[in-house]
Every structure is written in structure tokens, then in C-alpha cells.
C-alpha positions as CSV (number, residue, x, y, z in Angstrom):
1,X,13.6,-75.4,-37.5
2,X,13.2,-71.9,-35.4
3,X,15.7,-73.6,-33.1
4,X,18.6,-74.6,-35.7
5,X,18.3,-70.8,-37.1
6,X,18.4,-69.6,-34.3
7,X,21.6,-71.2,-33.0
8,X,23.3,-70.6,-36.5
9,X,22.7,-66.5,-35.8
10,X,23.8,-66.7,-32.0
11,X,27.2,-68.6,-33.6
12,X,27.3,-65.2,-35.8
13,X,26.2,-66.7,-39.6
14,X,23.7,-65.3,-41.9
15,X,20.8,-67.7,-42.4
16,X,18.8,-68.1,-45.6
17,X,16.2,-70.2,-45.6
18,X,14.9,-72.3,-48.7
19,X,11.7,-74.4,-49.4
20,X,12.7,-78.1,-50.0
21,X,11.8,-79.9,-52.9
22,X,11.9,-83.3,-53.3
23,X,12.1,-85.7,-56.6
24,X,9.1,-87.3,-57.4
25,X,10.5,-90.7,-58.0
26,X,8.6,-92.4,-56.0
27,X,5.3,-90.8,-54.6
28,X,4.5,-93.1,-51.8
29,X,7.8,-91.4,-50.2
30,X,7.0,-88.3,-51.0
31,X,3.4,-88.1,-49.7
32,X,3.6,-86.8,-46.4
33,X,6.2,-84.2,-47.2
34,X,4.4,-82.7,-50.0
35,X,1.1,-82.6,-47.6
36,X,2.9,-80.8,-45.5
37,X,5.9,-78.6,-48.2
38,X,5.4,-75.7,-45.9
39,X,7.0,-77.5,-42.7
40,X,10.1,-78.1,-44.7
41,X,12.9,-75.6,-45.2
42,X,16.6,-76.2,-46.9
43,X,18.9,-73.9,-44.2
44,X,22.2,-72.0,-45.9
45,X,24.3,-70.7,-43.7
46,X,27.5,-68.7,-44.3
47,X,30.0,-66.4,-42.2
48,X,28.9,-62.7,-41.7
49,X,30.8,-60.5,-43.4
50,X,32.7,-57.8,-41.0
């Protein structure tokens, strides 16, 4: 994840990062992520302003 922010800043954007969430529909899915919510982040990236 460092590594994908990090490119999106060298390229100039502004990076805000997000935690994930995920539907609950079907927990068997969703078991290793939610162990482990911390390790996943939504990235937004836009255009720096001048």
C-alpha cells in the first residue's frame, strides 16, 4: 500500500487514505479481511491544486 501512495505523490496528487469496509453478505468471504481491517485501506487520489 506504502508503495501505490507513494507513486500517486511522486506523479504530483494528493492522497487520502480510507479504511475499507466490506458488506457482510456473506461472512465466510469476509473472514480474513475483517481479521486483519487494519491492512486494508480505500486510496483517493486527486490533482494538487497550484
Amino acid at each position: 500500500m506504502s508503495e501505490a501512495v507513494e507513486l500517486y505523490r511522486s506523479l504530483g496528487f494528493q492522497v487520502h487514505l480510507e479504511p475499507a469496509k466490506f458488506k457482510e453478505e456473506d461472512e465466510r468471504c469476509n473472514a480474513c479481511i475483517q481479521a486483519e481491517d487494519q491492512k486494508y485501506r480505500i486510496i483517493y487520489v486527486r490533482r494538487r491544486t497550484s
